[in-house]
C-alpha positions, 0 to 999 in steps of 0.5 A: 563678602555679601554685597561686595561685588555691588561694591566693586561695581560701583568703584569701576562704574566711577572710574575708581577701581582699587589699586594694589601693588603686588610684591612677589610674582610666583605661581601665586602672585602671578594667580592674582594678576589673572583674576584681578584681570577678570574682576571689576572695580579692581586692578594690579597696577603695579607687579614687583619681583627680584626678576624683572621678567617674571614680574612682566609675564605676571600681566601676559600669563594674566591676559592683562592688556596694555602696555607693562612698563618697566620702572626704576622709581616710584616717581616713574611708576605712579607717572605710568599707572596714571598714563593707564600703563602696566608696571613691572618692577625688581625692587619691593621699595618702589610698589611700597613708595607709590602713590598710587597703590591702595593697598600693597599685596605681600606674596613672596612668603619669604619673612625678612622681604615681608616684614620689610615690605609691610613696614615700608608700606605702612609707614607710607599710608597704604593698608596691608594684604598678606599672603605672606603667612610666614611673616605674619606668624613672626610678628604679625602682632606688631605689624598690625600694631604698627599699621593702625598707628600709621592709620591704615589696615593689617589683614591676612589674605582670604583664600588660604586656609586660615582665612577659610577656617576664621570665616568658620570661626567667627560664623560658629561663634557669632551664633553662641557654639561652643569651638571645639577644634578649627582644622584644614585637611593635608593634601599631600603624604607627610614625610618630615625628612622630604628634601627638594633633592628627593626625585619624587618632590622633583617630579611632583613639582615640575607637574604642578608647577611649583618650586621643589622648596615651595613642595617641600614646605607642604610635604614635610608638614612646616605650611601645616603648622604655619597655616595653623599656627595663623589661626591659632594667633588670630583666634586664641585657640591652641594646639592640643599637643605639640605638632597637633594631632593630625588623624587620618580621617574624612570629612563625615567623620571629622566630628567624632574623631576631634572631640574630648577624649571623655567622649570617645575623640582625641582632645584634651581640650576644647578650643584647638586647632588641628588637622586631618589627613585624607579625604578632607582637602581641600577644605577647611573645618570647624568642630562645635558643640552645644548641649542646649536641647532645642538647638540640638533637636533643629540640628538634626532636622537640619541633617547635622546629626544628634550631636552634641558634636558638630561639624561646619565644614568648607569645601574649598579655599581658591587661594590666590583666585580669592585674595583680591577680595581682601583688598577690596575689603580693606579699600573700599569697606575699610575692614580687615577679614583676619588679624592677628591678636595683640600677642601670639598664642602660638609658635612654629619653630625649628627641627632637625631634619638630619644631624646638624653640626657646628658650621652647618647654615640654616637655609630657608622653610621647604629646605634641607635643614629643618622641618616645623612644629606648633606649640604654644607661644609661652612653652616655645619662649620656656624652652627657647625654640628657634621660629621658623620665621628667623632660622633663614641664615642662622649658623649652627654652633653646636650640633642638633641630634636629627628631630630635636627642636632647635634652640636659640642656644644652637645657633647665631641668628642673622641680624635682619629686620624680621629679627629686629621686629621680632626682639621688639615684639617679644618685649611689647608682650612682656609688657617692656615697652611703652608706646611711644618709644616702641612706635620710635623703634620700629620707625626706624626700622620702616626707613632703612 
């Protein structure tokens, strides 16, 4: 980010700030249009949420001044923007059609409205920010495929966690460490069982301001493994086991705690990612390790210790107050601070919270039905385990003893674009599918 607020500078000195669109007006979205209101050479022009209110409070809790203009289509919404007005709305499609959105802003955390969103986005030339970290766990490769086909940028979205532990990721490894382990801190007390109806969510909810389900998805441990899950699919490092091991530590003591059980840690491995639960929230971290004796001599005059273990840690993530310099980058620099590879490295997939039985439906991630678990992508495709990214809908054809995984055998999936993308993605994998024809199929998809 060194020398973008120059940049940024520059683009409002022009009379040319970045243009985003954002798609979801939550307590995150909403964030965002406040910190735009406070940046230069940036603006959300556009706010998208299926209630429309919502999306206009977006610019009045934001202190954003002018007039918020209510459109029906993307015609009436680009006239607007360029009459310098506000512009709320309740369909995605119409930020997505714009033409005056550079970069369209995925908040809504729900994968079958990001996995549409981003392809209508794409197909129409605007590059990608996603906030939705659910979506890009699920088909995150193919998204990206599809947008630099369609000549534009894919990036997840500084300011989570993800994002903070591949800014560690790529420092550590630039400079030639070893990676150990890439981990954050959990900040609220795991209980895989937590439900929205539990009067201790309900009540920590209303005091922070969060929906009940968006609590519980932190609670139950399912944004753990999705946030972990991201960086595992971007960086190739892997879970240890499944789940992760997730110590109670701190954060003096992250160093001796994620190391190889040879040496006195937990690992089996290096090249991990993981999680610590105590005082380590809310920051991010990175294990690294060299043995190279000069190296190891300026470290402990830098005060990192003896070694050979060594911990980079990162205090905070702003979450949604850092996401608009995502989309800066992608507008103004033309780069992406975080991709995922070509195929996944890691799945996050479905567990029985409660005994389910034939008949019972799914609901969403933070609900009542599931909680998540983390394992590599090739042992999760072995056993034929559920994403959490598909579950949404899924009816239940044979009973789940509670905490056993979930399979595909266990239920009927809802037929939607995120599955469809997502059956697609697996044969491009495999290797299945040529280009040409893939580029055809998803297409396809982007226009309904």
């Amino acid at each position: 980010m060194i020398g973008l607020n120059a940049e940024l500078q520059q683009r409002e000195t022009a009379g040319k700030p970045v243009r985003v669109g954002l798609v979801g007006a939550g307590q995150m979205g909403t964030d965002v249009v406040a910190t735009a209101h406070e940046m230069v050479g940036l603006r959300v022009v556009v706010t998208a949420d299926l209630d429309l209110e919502r999306a206009r409070d977006a610019y009045r809790i934001g202190l954003v001044e002018g007039q918020v203009v209510v459109a029906e289509t993307a015609a009436e919404a680009d006239a607007a923007v360029e009459a310098g007005h506000n512009v709320a709305v309740a369909d995605y499609r119409i930020v997505t059609d714009m033409r005056s959105v550079d970069v369209m802003l995925e908040s809504t955390g729900v994968p079958e409205v990001g996995t549409r969103a981003a392809l209508r986005a794409a197909r129409n030339g605007q590059d990608l920010a996603m906030m939705n970290v659910e979506t890009d766990i699920t088909v995150g490769p193919l998204l990206h495929w599809y947008a630099r086909q369609k000549g534009v940028l894919y990036a997840l979205a500084a300011g989570d966690e993800p994002a903070a532990c591949k800014e560690l990721y790529d420092l550590a490894q630039s400079m030639g460490f070893t990676i150990v382990a890439a981990g954050k801190g959990k900040n609220n007390p795991l209980d895989r069982h937590s439900t929205p109806a539990d009067p201790a969510v309900q009540a920590e909810a209303a005091r922070r301001g969060l929906s009940p389900n968006m609590l519980v998805e932190f609670v139950d441990g399912s944004k753990t493994m999705i946030e972990m899950a991201a960086v595992s699919n971007a960086t190739g490092l892997v879970p240890d086991i499944r789940g992760m091991h997730g110590p109670r530590t701190d954060r003096d003591h992250l160093h001796e705690v994620f190391r190889l059980e040879a040496d006195g840690g937990l690992l089996g491995r290096m090249g991990v990612v993981d999680y610590g639960i105590g005082a380590v929230a809310p920051g991010v971290f990175l294990i690294v390790h060299t043995d190279h004796p000069r190296l190891r001599e300026a470290m402990v005059l830098r005060d990192m210790g003896d070694g050979p273990y060594y911990t980079l840690f990162r205090p905070f993530h702003l979450c949604s107050i850092e996401v608009p310099l995502t989309c800066a980058m992608l507008a103004i620099r033309r780069q992406s601070n975080m991709v995922p590879l070509d195929r996944l490295t890691s799945e996050v997939f479905a567990v029985a919270k409660r005994d389910l039985v034939a008949g019972d439906t799914l609901d969403a991630i933070g609900g009542t039905a599931y909680y998540s678990l983390i394992d590599t992508y090739e042992t999760a495709a072995a056993e034929g385990l559920l994403p959490i990214g598909l579950a949404n809908g899924a009816k239940v054809v044979r009973s789940v003893a509670m905490d056993s995984p979930i399979t595909f055998a266990d239920v009927e999936v809802e037929p939607s674009t995120v599955y469809n993308l997502r059956q697609l993605q697996d044969r491009w994998s495999q290797g299945a599918m040529a280009d040409p024809e893939l580029l055809a199929a998803i297409d396809r998809l982007a226009s309904d």
